[in-house]
C-alpha positions as protocol buffer text, in pm:
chain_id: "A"
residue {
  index: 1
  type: UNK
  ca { x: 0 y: 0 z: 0 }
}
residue {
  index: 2
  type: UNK
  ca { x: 125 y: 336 z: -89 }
}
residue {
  index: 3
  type: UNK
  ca { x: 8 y: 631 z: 140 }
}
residue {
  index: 4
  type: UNK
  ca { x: 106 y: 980 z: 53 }
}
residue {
  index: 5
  type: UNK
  ca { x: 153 y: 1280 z: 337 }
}
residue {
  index: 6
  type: UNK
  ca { x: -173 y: 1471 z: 118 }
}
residue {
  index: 7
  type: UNK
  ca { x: -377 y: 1183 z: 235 }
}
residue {
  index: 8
  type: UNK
  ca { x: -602 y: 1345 z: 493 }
}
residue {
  index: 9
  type: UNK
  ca { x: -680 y: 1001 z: 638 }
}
residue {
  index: 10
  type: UNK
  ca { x: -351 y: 910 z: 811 }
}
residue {
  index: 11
  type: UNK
  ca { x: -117 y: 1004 z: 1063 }
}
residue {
  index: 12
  type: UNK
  ca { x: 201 y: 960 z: 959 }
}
residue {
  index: 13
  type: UNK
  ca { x: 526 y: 985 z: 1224 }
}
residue {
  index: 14
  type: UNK
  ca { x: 942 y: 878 z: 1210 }
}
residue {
  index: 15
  type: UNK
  ca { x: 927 y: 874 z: 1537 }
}
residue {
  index: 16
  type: UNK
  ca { x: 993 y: 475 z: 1640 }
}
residue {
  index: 17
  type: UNK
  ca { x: 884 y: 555 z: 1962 }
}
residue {
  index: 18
  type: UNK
  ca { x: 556 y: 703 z: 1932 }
}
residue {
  index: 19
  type: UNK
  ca { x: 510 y: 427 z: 1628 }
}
residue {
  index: 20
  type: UNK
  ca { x: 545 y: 168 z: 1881 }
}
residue {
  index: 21
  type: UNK
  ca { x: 260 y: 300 z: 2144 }
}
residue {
  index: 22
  type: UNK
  ca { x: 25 y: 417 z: 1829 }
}
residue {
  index: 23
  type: UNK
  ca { x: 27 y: -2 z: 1754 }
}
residue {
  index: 24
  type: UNK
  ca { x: -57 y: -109 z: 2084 }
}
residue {
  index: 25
  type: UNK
  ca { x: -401 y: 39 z: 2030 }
}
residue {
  index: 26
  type: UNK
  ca { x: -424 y: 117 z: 1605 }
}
residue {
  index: 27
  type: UNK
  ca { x: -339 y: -136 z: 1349 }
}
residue {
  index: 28
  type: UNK
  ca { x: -49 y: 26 z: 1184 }
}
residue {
  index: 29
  type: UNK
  ca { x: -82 y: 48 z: 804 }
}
residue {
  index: 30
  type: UNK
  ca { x: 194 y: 133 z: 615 }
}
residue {
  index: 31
  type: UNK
  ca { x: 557 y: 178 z: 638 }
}
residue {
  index: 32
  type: UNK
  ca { x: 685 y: 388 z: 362 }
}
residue {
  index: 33
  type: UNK
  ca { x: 1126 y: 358 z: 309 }
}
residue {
  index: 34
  type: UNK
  ca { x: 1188 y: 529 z: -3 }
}
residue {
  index: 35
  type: UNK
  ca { x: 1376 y: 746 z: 198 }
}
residue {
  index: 36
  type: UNK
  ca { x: 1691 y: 558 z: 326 }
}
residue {
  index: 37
  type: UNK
  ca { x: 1761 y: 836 z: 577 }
}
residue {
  index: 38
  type: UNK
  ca { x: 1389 y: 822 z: 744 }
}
residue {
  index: 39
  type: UNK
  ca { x: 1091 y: 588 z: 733 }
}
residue {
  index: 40
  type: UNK
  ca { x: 756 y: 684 z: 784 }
}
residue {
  index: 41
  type: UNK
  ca { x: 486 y: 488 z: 960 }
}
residue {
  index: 42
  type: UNK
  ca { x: 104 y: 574 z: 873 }
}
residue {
  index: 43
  type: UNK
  ca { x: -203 y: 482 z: 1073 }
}
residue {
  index: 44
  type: UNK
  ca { x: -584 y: 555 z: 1032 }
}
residue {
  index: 45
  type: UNK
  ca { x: -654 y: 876 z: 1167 }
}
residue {
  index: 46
  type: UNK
  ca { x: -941 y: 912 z: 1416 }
}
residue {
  index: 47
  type: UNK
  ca { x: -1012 y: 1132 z: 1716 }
}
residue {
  index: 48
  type: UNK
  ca { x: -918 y: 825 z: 1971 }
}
residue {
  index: 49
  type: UNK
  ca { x: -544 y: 809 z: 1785 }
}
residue {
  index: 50
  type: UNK
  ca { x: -510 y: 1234 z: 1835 }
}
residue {
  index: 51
  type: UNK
  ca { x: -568 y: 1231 z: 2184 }
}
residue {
  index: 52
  type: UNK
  ca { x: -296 y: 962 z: 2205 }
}
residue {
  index: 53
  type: UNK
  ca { x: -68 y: 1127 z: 2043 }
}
residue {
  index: 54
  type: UNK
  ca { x: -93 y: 1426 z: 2243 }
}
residue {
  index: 55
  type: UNK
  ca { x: -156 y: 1231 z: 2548 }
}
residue {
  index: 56
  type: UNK
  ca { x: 191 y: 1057 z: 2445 }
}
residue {
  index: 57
  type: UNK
  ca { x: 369 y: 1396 z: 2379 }
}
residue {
  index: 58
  type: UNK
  ca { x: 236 y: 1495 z: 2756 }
}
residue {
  index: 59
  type: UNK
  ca { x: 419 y: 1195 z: 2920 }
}
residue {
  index: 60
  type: UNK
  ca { x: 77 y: 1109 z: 2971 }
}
residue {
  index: 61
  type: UNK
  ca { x: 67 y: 730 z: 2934 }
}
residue {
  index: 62
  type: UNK
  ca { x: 149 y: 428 z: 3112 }
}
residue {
  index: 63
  type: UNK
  ca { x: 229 y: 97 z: 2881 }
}
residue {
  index: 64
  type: UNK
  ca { x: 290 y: -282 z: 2944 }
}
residue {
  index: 65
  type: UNK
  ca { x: 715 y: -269 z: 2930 }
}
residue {
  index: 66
  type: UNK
  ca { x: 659 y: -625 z: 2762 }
}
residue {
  index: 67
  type: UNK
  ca { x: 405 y: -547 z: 2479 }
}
residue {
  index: 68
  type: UNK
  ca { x: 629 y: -240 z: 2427 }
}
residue {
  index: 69
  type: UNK
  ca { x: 938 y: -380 z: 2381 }
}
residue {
  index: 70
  type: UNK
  ca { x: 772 y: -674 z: 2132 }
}
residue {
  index: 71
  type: UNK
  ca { x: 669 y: -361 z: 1958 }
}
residue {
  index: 72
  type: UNK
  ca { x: 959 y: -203 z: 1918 }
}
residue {
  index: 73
  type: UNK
  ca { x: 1108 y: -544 z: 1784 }
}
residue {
  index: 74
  type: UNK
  ca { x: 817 y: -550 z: 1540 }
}
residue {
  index: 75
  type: UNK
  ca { x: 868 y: -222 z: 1379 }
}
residue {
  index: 76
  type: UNK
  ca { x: 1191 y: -255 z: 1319 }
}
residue {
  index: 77
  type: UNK
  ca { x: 1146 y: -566 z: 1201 }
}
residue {
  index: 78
  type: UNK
  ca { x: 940 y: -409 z: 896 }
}
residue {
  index: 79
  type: UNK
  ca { x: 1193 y: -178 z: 855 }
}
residue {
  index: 80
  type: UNK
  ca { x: 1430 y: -372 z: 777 }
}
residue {
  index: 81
  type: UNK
  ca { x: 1296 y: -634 z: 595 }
}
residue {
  index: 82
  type: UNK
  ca { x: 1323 y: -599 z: 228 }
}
């Protein structure tokens, strides 16, 4: 799937961080590396995946360390996988 920035529909974010905690709760749809120097992850954008965003940028949330870190491993899994 290819998801541009002037898609209104997504939230897109490098940040690996905030990528992780935005799938804990949202399915995350599309990592886009045609940019060697920084990937972009997309996800469905709805009111519920705002306020966690902003809730995120707050230091606002508490996760599962566990399902974080599995996460993490995830992500980075589809970013390097070719």
């Amino acid at each position: 799937m290819t998801i541009t920035d002037e898609n209104e529909n997504y939230f897109s974010t490098s940040d690996l961080a905030l990528s992780a905690t935005l799938s804990l709760y949202f399915p995350l749809e599309s990592v886009d590396k045609t940019n060697p120097q920084k990937v972009e992850f997309f996800f469905k954008k709805s009111p519920d995946l705002e306020k966690l965003v902003d809730d995120f940028w707050r230091g606002q949330l508490l996760v599962e360390p566990q399902a974080y870190f599995n996460r993490i491993k995830g992500i980075k899994a589809r970013i390097y996988d070719r």
